[in-house]
C-alpha positions in Angstrom: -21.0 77.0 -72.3 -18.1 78.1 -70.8 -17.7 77.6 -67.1 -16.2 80.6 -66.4 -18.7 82.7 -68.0 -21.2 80.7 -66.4 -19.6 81.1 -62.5 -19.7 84.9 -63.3 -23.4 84.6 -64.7 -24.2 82.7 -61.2 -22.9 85.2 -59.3 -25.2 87.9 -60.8 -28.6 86.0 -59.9 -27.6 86.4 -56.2 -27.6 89.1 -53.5 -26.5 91.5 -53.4 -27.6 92.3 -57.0 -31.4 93.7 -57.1 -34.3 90.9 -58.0 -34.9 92.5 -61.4 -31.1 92.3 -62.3 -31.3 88.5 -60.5 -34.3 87.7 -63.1 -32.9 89.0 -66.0 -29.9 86.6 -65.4 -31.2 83.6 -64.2 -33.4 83.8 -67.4 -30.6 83.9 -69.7 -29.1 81.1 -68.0 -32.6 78.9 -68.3 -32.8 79.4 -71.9 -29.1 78.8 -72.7 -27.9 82.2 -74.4 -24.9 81.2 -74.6 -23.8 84.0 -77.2 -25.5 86.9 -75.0 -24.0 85.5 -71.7 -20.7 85.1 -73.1 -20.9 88.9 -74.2 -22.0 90.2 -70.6 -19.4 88.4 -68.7 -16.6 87.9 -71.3 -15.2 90.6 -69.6 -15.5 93.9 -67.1 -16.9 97.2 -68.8 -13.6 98.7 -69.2 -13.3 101.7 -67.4 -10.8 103.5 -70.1 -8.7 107.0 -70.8 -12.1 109.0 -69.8 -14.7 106.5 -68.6 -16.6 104.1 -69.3 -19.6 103.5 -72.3 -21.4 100.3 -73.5 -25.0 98.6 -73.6 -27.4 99.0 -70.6 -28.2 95.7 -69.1 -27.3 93.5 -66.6 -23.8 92.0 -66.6 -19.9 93.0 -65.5 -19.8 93.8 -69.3 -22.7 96.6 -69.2 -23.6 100.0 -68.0 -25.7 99.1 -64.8 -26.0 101.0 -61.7 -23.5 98.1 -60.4 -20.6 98.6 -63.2 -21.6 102.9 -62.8 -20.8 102.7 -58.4 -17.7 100.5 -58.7 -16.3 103.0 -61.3 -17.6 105.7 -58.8 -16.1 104.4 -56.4 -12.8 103.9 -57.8 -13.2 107.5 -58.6 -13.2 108.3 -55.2 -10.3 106.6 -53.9 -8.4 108.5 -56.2 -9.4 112.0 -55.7 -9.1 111.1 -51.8 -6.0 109.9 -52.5 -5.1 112.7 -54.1 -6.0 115.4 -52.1 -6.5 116.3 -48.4 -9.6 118.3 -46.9 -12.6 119.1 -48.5 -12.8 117.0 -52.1 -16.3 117.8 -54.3 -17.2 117.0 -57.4 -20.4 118.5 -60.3 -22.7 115.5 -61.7 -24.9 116.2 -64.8 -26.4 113.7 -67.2 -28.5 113.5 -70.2 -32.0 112.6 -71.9 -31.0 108.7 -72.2 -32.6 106.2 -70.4 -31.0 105.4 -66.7 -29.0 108.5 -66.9 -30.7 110.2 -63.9 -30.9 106.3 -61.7 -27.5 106.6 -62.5 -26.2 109.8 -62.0 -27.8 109.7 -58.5 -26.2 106.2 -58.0 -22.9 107.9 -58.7 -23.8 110.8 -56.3 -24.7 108.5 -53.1 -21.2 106.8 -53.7 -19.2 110.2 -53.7 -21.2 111.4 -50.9 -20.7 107.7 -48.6 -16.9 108.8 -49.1 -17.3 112.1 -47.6 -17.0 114.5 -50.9 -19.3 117.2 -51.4 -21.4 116.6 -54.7 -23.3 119.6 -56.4 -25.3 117.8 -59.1 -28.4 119.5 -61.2 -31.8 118.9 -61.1 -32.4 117.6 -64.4 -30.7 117.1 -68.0 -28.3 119.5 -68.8 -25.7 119.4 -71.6 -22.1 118.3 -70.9 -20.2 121.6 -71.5 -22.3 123.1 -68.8 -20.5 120.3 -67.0 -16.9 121.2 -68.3 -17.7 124.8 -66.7 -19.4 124.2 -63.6 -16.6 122.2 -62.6 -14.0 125.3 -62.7 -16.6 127.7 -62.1 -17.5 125.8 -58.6 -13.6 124.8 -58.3 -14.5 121.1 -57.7 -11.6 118.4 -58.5 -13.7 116.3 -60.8 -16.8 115.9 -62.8 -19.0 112.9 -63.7 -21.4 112.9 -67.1 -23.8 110.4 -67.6 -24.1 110.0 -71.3 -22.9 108.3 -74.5 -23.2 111.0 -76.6 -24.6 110.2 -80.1 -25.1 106.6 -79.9 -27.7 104.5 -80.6 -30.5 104.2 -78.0 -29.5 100.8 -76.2 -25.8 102.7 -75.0 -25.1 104.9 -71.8 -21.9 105.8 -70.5 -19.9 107.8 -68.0 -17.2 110.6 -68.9 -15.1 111.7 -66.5 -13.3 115.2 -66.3 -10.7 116.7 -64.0 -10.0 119.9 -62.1 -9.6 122.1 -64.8 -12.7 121.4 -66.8 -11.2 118.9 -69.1 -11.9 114.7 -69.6 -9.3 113.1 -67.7 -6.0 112.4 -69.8 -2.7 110.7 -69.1 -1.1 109.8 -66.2 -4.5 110.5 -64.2 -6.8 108.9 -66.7 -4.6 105.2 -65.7 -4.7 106.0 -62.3 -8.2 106.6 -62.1 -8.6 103.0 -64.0 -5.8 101.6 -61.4 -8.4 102.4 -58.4 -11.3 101.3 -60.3 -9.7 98.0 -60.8 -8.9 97.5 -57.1 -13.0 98.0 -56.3 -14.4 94.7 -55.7 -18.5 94.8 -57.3 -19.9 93.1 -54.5 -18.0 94.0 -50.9 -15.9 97.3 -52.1 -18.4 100.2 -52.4 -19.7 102.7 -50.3 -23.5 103.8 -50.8 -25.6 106.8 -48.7 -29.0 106.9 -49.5 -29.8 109.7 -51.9 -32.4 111.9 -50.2 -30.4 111.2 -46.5 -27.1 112.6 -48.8 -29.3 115.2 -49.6 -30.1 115.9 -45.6 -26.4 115.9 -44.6 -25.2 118.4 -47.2 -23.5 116.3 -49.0 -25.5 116.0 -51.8 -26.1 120.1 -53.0 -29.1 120.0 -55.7 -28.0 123.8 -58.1 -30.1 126.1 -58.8 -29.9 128.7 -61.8 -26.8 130.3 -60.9 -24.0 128.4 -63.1 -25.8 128.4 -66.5 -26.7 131.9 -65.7 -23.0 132.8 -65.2 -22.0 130.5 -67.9 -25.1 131.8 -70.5 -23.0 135.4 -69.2 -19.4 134.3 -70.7 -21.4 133.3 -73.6 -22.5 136.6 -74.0 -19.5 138.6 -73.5 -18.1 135.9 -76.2 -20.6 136.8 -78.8 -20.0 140.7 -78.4 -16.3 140.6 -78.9 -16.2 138.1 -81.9 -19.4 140.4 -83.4 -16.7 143.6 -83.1 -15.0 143.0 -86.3 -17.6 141.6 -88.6 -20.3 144.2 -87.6 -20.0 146.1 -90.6 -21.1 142.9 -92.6 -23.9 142.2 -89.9 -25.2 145.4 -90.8 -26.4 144.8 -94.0 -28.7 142.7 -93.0 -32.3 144.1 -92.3 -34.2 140.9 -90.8 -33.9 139.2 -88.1 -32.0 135.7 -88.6 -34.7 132.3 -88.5 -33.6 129.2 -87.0 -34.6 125.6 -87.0 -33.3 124.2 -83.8 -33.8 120.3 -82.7 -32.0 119.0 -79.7 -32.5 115.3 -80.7 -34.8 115.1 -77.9 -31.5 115.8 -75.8 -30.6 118.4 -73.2 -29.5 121.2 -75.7 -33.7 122.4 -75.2 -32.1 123.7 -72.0 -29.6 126.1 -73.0 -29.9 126.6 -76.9 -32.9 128.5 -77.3 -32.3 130.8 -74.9 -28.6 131.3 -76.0 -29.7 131.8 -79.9 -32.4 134.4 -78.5 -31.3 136.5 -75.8 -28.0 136.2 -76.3 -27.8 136.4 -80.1 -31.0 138.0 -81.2 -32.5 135.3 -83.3 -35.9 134.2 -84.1 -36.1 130.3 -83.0 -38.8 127.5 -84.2 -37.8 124.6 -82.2 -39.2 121.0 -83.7 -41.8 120.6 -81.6 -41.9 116.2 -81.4 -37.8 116.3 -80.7 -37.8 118.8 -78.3 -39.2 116.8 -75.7 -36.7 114.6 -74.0 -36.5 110.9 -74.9 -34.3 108.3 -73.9 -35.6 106.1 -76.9 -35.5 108.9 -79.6 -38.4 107.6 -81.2 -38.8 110.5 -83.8 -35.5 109.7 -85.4 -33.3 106.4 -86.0 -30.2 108.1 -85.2 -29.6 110.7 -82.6 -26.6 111.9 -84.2 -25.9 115.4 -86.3 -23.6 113.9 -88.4 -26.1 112.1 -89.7 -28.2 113.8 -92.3 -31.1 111.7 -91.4 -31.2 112.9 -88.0 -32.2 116.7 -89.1 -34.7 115.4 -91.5 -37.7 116.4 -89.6 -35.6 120.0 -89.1 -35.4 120.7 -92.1 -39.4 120.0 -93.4 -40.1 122.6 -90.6 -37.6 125.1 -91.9 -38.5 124.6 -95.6 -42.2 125.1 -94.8 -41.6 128.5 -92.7 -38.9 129.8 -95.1 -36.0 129.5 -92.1 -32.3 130.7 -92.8 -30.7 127.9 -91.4 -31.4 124.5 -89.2 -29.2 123.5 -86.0 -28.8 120.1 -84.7 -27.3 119.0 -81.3 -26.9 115.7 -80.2 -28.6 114.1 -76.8 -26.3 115.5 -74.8 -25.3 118.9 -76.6 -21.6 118.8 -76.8 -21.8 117.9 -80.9 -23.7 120.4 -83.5 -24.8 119.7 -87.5 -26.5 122.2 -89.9 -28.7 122.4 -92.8 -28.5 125.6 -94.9 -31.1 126.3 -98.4 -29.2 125.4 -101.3 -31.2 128.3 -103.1 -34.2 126.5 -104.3 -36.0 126.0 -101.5 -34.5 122.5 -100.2 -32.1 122.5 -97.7 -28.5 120.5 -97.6 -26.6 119.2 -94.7 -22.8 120.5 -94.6 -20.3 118.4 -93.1 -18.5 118.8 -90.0 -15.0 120.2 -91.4 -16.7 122.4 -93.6 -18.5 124.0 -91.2 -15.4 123.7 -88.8 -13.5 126.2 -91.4 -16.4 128.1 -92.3 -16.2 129.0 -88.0 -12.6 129.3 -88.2 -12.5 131.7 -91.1 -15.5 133.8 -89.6 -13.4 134.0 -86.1 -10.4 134.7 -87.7 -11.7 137.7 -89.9 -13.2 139.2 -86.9 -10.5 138.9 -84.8 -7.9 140.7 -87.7 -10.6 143.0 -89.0 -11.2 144.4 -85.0 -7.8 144.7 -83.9 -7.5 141.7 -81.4 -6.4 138.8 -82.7 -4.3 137.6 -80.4 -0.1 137.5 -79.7 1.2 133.6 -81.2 -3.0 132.5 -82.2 -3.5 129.0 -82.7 -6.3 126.4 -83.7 -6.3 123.8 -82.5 -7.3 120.7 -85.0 -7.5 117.2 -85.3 -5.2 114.3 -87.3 -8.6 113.0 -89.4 -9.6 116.8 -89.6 -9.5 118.4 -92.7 -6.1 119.9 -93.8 -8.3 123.5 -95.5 -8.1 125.2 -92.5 -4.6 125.1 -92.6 -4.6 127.2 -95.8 -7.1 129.7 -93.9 -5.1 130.2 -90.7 -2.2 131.2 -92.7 -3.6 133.7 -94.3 -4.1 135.3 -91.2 -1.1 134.4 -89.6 -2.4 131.8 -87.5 -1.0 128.6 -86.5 -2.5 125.4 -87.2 -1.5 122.6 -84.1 -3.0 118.3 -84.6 -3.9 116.3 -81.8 -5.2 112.8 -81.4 -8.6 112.0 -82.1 -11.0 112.8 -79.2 -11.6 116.5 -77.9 -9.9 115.9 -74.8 -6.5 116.2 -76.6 -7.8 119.6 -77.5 -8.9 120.9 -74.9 -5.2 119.6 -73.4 -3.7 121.3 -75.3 -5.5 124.4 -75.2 -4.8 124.4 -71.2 -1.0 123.6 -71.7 -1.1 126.6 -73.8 -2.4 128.9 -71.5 -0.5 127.3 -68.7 2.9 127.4 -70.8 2.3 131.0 -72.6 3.5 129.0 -75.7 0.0 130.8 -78.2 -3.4 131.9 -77.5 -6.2 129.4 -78.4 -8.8 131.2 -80.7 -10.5 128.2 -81.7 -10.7 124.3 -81.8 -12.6 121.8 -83.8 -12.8 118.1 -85.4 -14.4 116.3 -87.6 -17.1 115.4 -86.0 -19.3 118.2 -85.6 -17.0 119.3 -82.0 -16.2 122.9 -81.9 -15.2 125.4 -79.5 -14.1 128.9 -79.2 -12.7 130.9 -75.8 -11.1 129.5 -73.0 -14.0 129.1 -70.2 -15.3 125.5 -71.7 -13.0 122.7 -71.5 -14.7 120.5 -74.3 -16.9 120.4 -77.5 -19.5 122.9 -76.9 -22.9 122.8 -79.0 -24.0 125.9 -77.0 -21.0 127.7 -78.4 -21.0 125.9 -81.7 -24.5 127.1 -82.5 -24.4 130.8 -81.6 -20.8 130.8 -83.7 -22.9 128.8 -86.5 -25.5 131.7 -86.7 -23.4 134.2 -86.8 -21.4 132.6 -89.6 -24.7 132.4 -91.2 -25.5 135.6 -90.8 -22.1 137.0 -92.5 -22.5 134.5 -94.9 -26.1 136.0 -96.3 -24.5 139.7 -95.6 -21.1 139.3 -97.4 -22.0 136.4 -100.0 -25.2 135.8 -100.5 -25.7 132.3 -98.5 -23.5 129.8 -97.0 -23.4 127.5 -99.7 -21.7 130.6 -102.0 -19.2 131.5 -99.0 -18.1 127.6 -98.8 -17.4 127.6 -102.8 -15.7 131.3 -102.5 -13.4 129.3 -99.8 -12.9 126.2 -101.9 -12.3 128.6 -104.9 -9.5 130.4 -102.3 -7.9 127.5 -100.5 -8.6 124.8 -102.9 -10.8 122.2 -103.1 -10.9 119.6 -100.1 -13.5 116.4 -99.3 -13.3 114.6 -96.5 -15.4 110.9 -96.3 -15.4 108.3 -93.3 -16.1 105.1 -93.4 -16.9 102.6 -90.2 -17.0 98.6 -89.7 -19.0 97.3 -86.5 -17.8 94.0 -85.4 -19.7 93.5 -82.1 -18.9 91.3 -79.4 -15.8 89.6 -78.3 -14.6 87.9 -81.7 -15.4 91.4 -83.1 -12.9 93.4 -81.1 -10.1 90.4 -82.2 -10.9 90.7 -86.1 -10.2 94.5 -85.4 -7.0 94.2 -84.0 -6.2 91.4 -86.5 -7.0 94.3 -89.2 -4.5 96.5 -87.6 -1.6 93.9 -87.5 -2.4 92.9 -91.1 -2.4 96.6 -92.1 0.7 97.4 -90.0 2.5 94.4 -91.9 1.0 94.7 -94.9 0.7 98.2 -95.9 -0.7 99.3 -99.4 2.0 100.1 -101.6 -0.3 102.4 -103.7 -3.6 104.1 -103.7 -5.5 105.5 -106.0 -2.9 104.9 -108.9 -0.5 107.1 -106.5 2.4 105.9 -104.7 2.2 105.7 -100.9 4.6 108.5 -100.0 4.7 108.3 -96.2 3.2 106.2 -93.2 3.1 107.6 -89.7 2.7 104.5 -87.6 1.3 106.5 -84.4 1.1 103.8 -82.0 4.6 102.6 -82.8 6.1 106.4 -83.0 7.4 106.1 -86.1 7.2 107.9 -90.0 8.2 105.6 -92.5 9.0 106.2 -96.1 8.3 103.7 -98.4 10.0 104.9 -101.2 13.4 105.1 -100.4 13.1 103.1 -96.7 13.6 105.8 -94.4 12.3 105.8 -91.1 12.2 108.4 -88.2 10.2 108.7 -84.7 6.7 110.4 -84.5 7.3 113.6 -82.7 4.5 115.2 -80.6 1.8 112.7 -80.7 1.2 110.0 -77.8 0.7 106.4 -78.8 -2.9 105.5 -80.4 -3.7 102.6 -82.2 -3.9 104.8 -85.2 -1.7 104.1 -88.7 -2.2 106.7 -91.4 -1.2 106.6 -95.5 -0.4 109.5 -97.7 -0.2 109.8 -101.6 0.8 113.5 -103.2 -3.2 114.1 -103.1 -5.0 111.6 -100.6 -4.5 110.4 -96.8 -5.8 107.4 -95.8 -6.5 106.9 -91.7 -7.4 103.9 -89.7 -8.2 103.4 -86.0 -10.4 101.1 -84.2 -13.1 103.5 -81.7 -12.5 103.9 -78.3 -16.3 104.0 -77.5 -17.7 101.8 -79.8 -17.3 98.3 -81.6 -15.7 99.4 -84.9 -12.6 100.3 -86.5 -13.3 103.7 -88.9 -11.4 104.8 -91.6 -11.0 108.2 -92.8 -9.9 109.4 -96.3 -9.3 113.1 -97.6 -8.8 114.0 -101.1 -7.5 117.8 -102.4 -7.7 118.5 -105.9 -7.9 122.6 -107.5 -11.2 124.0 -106.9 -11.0 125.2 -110.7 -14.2 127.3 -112.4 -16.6 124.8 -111.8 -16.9 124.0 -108.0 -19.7 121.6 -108.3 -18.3 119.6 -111.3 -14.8 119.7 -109.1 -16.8 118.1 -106.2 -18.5 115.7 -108.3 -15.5 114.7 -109.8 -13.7 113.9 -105.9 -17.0 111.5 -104.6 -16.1 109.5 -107.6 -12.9 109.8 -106.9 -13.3 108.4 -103.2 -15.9 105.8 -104.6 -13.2 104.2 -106.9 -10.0 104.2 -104.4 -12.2 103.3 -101.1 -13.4 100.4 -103.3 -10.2 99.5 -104.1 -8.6 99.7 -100.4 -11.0 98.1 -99.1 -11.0 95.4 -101.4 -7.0 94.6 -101.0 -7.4 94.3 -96.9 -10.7 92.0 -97.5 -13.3 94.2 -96.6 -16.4 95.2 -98.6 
């Protein structure tokens, strides 16, 4: 074994580390697991443009309450750094395991350095975060959660004064402070309940979800104003399926879709109960279908209109609409990103107040439709990165800058967000949009599925697929990055049978044109290890995760929506079959 990793190991079966993280340790070290010590201590959980997320355990190379009070910690010294006086800061977390142990760890380190922490209770979902933090005017937020991953993962997001995840320059100075904290000697800690006694630690009551369930109101009421006409045709009340993948959407969600919205809501009874294991589903995530299977039995058995699906910790939301004979069928994220979009944008023209310069805000792996639906309403269509945060930047540069007026933002994985009082992916928004797209839907065509083909039949046909490789551990993160140098030297000449028109080379700033040789710099997009490949009718993108051990790949295909909308969509997820076959095979993946 290497003696390095075994030093580190050492180190982690002494004090000050607790006798249940010793044990686990010195175990691994008695029975030689050389491969799983090598993984813990190949490295420090890197604490990256946002925070931090891997695989609870002991080790400098998992989420721990060791790994969580050094990043804390670092935290601190920035904000006090930063800013003279009284600095706070709003904690929430999530159903996973550890997520309260540690969001209480991360609370007695911010209180030991003097700033004010106002933390809730129990779970909540991590938009409520995004607000409290402006509503309370702290300087930063913590989240504990890693989102839709699989059971074994935590992780801890970090977001500044205005609401939004950290982004660049603050996000590297954040990490620069986080790197100086030494694990053992460098962090502060105040007992929880004596935090609590000195006023430093503030446990909320009711009053920011109710102020926050309040925007969401007054949100509801003025997108209803232009589509009421349509809403009026309907004489039942709307029934929803909800699950919260036994997250912290059972908080807000039902409340939101029935006091706020009117609706009649059967939650799934086993899921709503919070469960760091998820042991109803294998996969806590709305994107996939799986994960609404047990919605979806309950809503075909009581006849429901629609199921919603939220992920543990209520920022992502799926759906499941009938397909008219009694079954119900998942939709995919950027359909029902420009099924929202289309629904806000009617409302807004149809009433009167669409805004002066509107823009949505979308994604470069986001579907290119709902740039055919803004411009019919003379909306502008504006890409970011990958990762909400880049929205939500943008959205407050907007409003900072007067250069549009956000309506809307979404990607392609199940994010959305309308109005300007959230700074990230909201499910709680995302849902009560959701139904009443569903409700216009019924009122003006019959069912969602119809008012998805009346769009393809309008904009054109569009299909969006993704594809992911996990290559875990340390060799797996170098055959990633060997993919993107051989890609990057290598590119595919042709795809599909169609020449390879352009290649935007985003973390080397550049378009190139194959073709004829050209080259010119990327404008308006920071550097990301992202490369993307277009034909005349597909777009190829790759870039490794941020969060997780795999490098995704994302194709879109157009083709005319023609008479028959289902043969047309056959016809593409053939289409993607043969040329994902084929691109894989040329870069020697399978």
């Amino acid at each position: 074994m290497d003696r390095e990793i075994l030093k580190r190991a050492g180190e982690w079966t002494k004090e000050p580390f607790d006798e249940e993280t010793r044990r686990e340790i010195a175990g691994l070290i008695e029975r030689n697991e050389e491969k799983e010590l090598t993984d813990r201590f190949y490295k420090t959980l890197e604490f990256g443009t946002g925070g931090m997320r891997g695989v609870m355990g002991a080790g400098i190379n998992r989420m721990n309450v060791y790994t969580v009070a050094r990043a804390t910690q670092g935290l601190a010294g920035y904000l006090l750094e930063r800013k003279s006086g009284e600095v706070s800061a709003a904690i929430a977390y999530d159903s996973r395991n550890n997520s309260k142990r540690f969001a209480q760890e991360a609370a007695s380190v911010l209180a030991a350095n003097g700033i004010k922490v106002y933390m809730y209770p129990e779970l909540r979902p991590t938009p409520l975060l995004s607000f409290t933090v402006r509503h309370l005017k702290c300087d930063a937020g913590i989240v504990l959660t890693a989102s839709h991953n699989p059971r074994e993962y935590n992780g801890y997001k970090v977001y500044g004064s205005d609401g939004g995840q950290v982004v660049s320059p603050e996000d590297g100075m954040i990490v620069d402070h986080v790197n100086a904290v030494d694990m053992t000697t460098g962090i502060r800690r105040l007992d929880f309940d004596l935090g609590r006694k000195k006023g430093l630690i503030h446990i909320l009551g009711d009053e920011v979800e109710n102020a926050y369930l309040e925007k969401v109101q007054r949100f509801r009421l003025d997108v209803e104003k232009g589509i009421t006409g349509e809403l009026a045709k309907l004489d039942r009340t709307i029934r929803a399926v909800y699950t919260p993948l036994h997250g912290t959407g059972i908080t807000l969600i039902p409340q939101a879709l029935e006091k706020v919205a009117g609706c009649q809501v059967l939650c799934e009874p086993e899921q709503s109960r919070p469960d760091g294991n998820f042991t109803t589903t294998p996969s806590p995530n709305p994107e996939d279908p799986v994960a609404l299977n047990r919605a979806i039995e309950l809503a075909e058995k009581e006849g429901a209109d629609l199921v919603i699906a939220t992920d543990p910790d209520c920022d992502r939301m799926g759906l499941a609409v009938p397909d008219g004979t009694g079954r119900f069928v998942t939709i995919t994220g950027n359909q029902i990103g420009c099924l929202l979009a289309y629904v806000l944008a009617q409302s807004y023209k149809t009433s009167g107040t669409m805004p002066d310069k509107p823009v949505i805000i979308s994604t470069i792996v986001s579907t290119e439709l709902v740039h055919g639906i803004a411009r019919e309403f003379g909306i502008t269509v504006k890409e970011v990165l990958t990762g909400f945060k880049w929205i939500a930047l943008l959205e407050r540069e907007l409003e900072e800058q007067g250069r549009g007026s956000f309506i809307y933002g979404f990607e392609e994985s199940y994010g959305y967000l309308a109005g300007t009082f959230v700074r990230d992916k909201d499910g709680v928004i995302g849902s009560l949009l959701a139904l009443l797209m569903v409700k216009y839907a019924i009122a003006r065509h019959g069912s969602v599925l119809k008012m998805l083909h009346w769009v393809f039949g309008r904009y054109g046909l569009f299909q969006e697929f993704q594809h992911s490789f996990v290559f875990k551990g340390a060799q797996g993160a170098e055959q990633i990055q060997r993919l993107m140098k051989e890609l990057r030297g290598n590119p595919p000449r042709t795809i599909g049978g169609e020449k390879v028109v352009v290649i935007k080379d985003i973390q080397h700033q550049k378009v190139l044109y194959p073709l004829d040789g050209e080259e010119e710099p990327l404008i308006g997009l920071p550097e990301s290890n992202v490369l993307q490949f277009f034909t005349e009718s597909i777009k190829i993108s790759a870039r490794p995760s941020g969060t997780e051990p795999k490098i995704k790949f994302y194709f879109a295909l157009k083709a005319p929506a023609g008479d028959d909308i289902g043969k047309a969509t056959t016809g593409l997820q053939k289409r993607y079959e043969k040329v994902s076959a084929e691109f894989f095979g040329s870069i020697g993946l399978e």
